[in-house]
LUMTI-171345 format. One record per residue (C-alpha): z, y, x. Coordinates in steps of 0.25 Angstrom, whole numbers, padded with zeros to 4 digits, always signed. Layout:
ZYX...
//
This chain:
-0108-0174-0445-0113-0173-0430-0122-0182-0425-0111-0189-0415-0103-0194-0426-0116-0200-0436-0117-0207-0421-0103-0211-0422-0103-0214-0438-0116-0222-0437-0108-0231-0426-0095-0231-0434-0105-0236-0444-0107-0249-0439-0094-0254-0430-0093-0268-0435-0082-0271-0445-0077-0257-0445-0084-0253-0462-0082-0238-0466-0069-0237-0469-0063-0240-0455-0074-0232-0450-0069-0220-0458-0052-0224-0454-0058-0224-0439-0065-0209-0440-0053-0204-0451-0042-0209-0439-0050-0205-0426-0058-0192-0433-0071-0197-0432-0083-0207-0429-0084-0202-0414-0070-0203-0411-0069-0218-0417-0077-0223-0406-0068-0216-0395-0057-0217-0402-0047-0227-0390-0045-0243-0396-0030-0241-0399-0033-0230-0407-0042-0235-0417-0033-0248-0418-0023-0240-0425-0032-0237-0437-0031-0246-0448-0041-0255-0450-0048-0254-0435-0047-0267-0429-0050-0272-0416-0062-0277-0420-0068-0264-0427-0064-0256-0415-0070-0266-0407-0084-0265-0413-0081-0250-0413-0084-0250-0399-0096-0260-0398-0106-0248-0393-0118-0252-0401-0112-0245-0411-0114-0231-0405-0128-0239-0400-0133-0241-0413-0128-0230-0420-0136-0222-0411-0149-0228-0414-0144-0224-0429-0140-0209-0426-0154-0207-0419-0162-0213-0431-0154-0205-0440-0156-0191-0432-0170-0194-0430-0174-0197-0445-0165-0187-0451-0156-0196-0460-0147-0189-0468-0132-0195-0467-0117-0192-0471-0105-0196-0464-0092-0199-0474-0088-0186-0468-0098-0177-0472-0098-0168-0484-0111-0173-0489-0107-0186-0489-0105-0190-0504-0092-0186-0510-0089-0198-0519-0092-0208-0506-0083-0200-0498-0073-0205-0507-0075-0220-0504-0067-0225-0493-0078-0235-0489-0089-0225-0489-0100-0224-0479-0097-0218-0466-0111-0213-0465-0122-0211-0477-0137-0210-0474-0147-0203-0484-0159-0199-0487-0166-0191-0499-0161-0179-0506-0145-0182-0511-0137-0172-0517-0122-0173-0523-0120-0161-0532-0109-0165-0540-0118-0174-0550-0113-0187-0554-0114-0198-0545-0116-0213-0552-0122-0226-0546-0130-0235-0554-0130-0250-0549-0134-0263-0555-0143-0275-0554-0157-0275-0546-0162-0286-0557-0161-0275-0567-0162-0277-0583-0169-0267-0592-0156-0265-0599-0152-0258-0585-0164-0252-0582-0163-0245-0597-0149-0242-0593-0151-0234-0582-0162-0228-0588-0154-0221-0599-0141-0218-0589-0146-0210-0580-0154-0204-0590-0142-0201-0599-0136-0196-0588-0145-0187-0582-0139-0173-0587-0127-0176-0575-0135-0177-0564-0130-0188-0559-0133-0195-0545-0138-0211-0547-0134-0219-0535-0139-0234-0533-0143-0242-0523-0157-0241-0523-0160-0257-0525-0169-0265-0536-0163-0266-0551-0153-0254-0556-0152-0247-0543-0167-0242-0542-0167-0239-0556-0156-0230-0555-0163-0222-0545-0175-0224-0552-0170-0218-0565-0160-0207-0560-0174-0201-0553-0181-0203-0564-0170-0193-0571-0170-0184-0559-0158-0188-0556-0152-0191-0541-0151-0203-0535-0145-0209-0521-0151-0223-0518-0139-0229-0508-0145-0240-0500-0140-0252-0493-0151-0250-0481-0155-0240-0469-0161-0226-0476-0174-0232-0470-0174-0246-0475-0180-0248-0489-0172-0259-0499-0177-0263-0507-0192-0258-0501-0198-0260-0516-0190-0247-0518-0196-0238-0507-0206-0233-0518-0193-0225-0524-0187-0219-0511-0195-0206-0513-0190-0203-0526-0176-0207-0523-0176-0198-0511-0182-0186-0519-0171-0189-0531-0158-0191-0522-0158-0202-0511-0151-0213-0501-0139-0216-0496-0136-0227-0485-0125-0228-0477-0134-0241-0468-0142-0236-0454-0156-0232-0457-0163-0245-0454-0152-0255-0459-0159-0266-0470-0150-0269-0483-0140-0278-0480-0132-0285-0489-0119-0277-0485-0126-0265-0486-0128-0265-0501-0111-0267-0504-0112-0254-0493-0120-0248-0502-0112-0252-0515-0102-0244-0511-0110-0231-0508-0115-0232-0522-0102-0233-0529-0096-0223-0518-0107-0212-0520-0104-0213-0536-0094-0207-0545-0098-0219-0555-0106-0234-0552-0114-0239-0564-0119-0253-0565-0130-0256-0573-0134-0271-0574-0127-0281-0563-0125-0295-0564-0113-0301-0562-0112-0298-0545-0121-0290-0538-0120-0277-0529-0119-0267-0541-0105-0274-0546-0101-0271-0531-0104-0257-0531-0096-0257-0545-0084-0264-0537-0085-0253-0526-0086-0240-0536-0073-0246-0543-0066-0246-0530-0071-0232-0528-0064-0229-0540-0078-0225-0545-0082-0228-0560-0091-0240-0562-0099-0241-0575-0106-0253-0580-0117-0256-0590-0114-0268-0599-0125-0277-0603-0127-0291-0612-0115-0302-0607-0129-0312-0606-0137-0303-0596-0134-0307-0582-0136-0293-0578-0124-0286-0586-0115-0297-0582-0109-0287-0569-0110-0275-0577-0103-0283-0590-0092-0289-0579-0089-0275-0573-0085-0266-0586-0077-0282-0592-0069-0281-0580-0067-0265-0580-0074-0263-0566-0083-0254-0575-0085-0247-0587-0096-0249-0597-0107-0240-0596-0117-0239-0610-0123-0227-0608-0124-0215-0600-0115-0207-0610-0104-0216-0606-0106-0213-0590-0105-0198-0593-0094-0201-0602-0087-0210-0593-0089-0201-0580-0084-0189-0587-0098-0182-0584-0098-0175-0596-0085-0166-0594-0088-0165-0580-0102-0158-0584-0095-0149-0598-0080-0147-0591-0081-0135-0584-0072-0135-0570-0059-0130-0574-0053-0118-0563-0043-0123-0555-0031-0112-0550-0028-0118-0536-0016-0114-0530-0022-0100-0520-0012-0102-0508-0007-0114-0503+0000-0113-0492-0004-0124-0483-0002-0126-0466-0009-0135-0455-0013-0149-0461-0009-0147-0476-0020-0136-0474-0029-0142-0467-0028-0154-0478-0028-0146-0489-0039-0137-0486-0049-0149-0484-0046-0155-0496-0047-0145-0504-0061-0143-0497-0066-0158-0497-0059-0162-0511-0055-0179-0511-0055-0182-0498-0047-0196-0492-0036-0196-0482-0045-0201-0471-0055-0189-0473-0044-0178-0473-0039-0184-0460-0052-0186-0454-0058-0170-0458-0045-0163-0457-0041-0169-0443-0027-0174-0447-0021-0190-0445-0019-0197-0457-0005-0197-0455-0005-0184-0457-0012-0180-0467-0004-0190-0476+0008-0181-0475-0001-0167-0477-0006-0173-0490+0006-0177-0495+0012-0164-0494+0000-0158-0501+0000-0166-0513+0014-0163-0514+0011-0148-0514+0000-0151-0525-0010-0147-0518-0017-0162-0513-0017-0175-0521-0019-0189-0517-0030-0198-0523-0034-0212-0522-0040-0218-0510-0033-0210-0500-0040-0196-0506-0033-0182-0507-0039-0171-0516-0034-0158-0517-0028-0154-0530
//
């Protein structure tokens, strides 16, 4: 990504009322950031979803103003950061519609192919789930699996506590600027968390933790994940929201089930009662459940793909990329490969016809 289209993210960013998923319909129907912002009024009237008023904070100029000030800052300090586009940008968040359009980082992440799962729970934490997490992530170790959590009091700290204890990576997602500490108790652990993985944001550097900034975060947890565990939680709090969003992610949620008397099993209990999760005892049930032991002892099985297929102009164009980029959404593949929507809807049709491309839920294609 060039440095004039971070400009132009970073003020995409923060037109008022616009959210990230209008962000990304506007760049997936006018082809990019930039052009959004000189793209002519009866245009982007067209698109579903932009109202007058969206287009009319679109062109309110202290949002090129201030996203300036922002581009400078990030140049000048060498803040490492992804657009949705990138390559490097994490493959399971990708696949969340409501994704960030922009994450932020600092520290040493890494994505190999390991297991990704989040751990989440209460910040009053008990013993019982401290003890818990404790012999998880412990259990658990041989996979190398990635902890994400949010990097606040309770369960979250001791999941990043824990998986560096077990050399283990782990990503801290924040709900504050990359230079803001919340909460500031915690600053004696960013060193090692920077050494043993590090942070995600999607906020500007110096932004403070607001209240809608933690649900934003929610989502980067669950989103970063291919599973959400929830340790303790009473019977509302921001780990149940985080649960709700892996669900709609279509992402596994697992829940550790306590006493019916101890307030802070009541959310956990709720969730596997009303099948929003499934009950997790141990860590021989997550490798079960996951299916991470006949992903580690099941050797990849050779695949005979058909050698010539005879392919011309956009069906080609189509194909090729997917079969490059795996699972990507209909948005993207118009986007990357230059073609309307209208368009590609008809090229993928005849390809899955012929075999060769198959639909998936969420408005994903995947070559076959």
């Amino acid at each position: 990504m060039n440095e004039k289209e971070l400009l132009y993210l970073l003020a995409l960013q923060k037109v008022k009322g616009i959210g990230t998923i209008n962000a990304k319909r506007l760049i997936a129907h006018i082809g990019s950031a930039e052009a959004v912002f000189s793209e002519k009024k009866r245009i982007l009237e067209k698109i579903n979803g932009i109202g007058s008023a969206i287009i009319r904070h679109l062109y309110n100029p202290e949002n090129l103003k201030n996203a300036e000030k922002e581009q400078k800052y990030i140049l000048d300090n060498a803040i490492k950061f992804n657009s949705f586009l990138d390559n490097d940008y994490p493959e399971k968040l990708k696949h969340c519609i409501d994704g960030p359009l922009l994450l932020f980082s600092d520290g040493n992440i890494h994505f190999d192919k390991q297991p990704i799962i989040s751990i989440v729970g209460t910040r009053k934490m008990t013993s019982y789930g401290r003890n818990f997490i404790e012999r998880l992530v412990a259990g658990i170790k041989e996979y190398n699996p990635i902890i994400v959590s949010g990097f606040a009091y309770g369960v979250d700290i001791t999941a990043h506590k824990v998986a560096i204890k077990n050399k283990l990576q782990t990503i801290a997602v924040l709900a504050n600027g990359i230079d803001k500490m919340y909460p500031k108790v915690h600053a004696k652990y960013v060193h090692q968390v920077l050494e043993n993985g590090g942070f995600y944001t999607e906020q500007w550097h110096d932004e403070e933790p607001l209240r809608e900034y933690f649900l934003m975060r929610n989502r980067i947890i669950a989103g970063l994940s291919e599973a959400t565990i929830i340790v303790e939680s009473a019977d509302r709090g921001g780990s149940l929201v985080t649960a709700s969003i892996a669900n709609s992610y279509d992402r596994d949620v697992f829940a550790v089930p306590g006493r019916v008397t101890d307030t802070f099993s009541q959310g956990c209990n709720n969730l596997i009662r009303t099948n929003r999760a499934a009950l997790l005892n141990s860590a021989q049930d997550l490798v079960y459940l996951l299916n991470w032991d006949q992903k580690e002892n099941t050797k990849k099985k050779l695949i005979q793909r058909q050698l010539f297929i005879d392919l011309k102009g956009n069906e080609k164009i189509i194909y090729d990329y997917l079969q490059k980029n795996g699972k990507i959404q209909l948005d993207i593949i118009s986007l990357k490969c230059k073609i309307p929507i209208y368009k590609i809807s008809a090229v993928l049709v005849n390809l899955e016809l012929q075999g060769l491309v198959r639909p998936l839920p969420g408005k994903f294609f995947e070559v076959i």
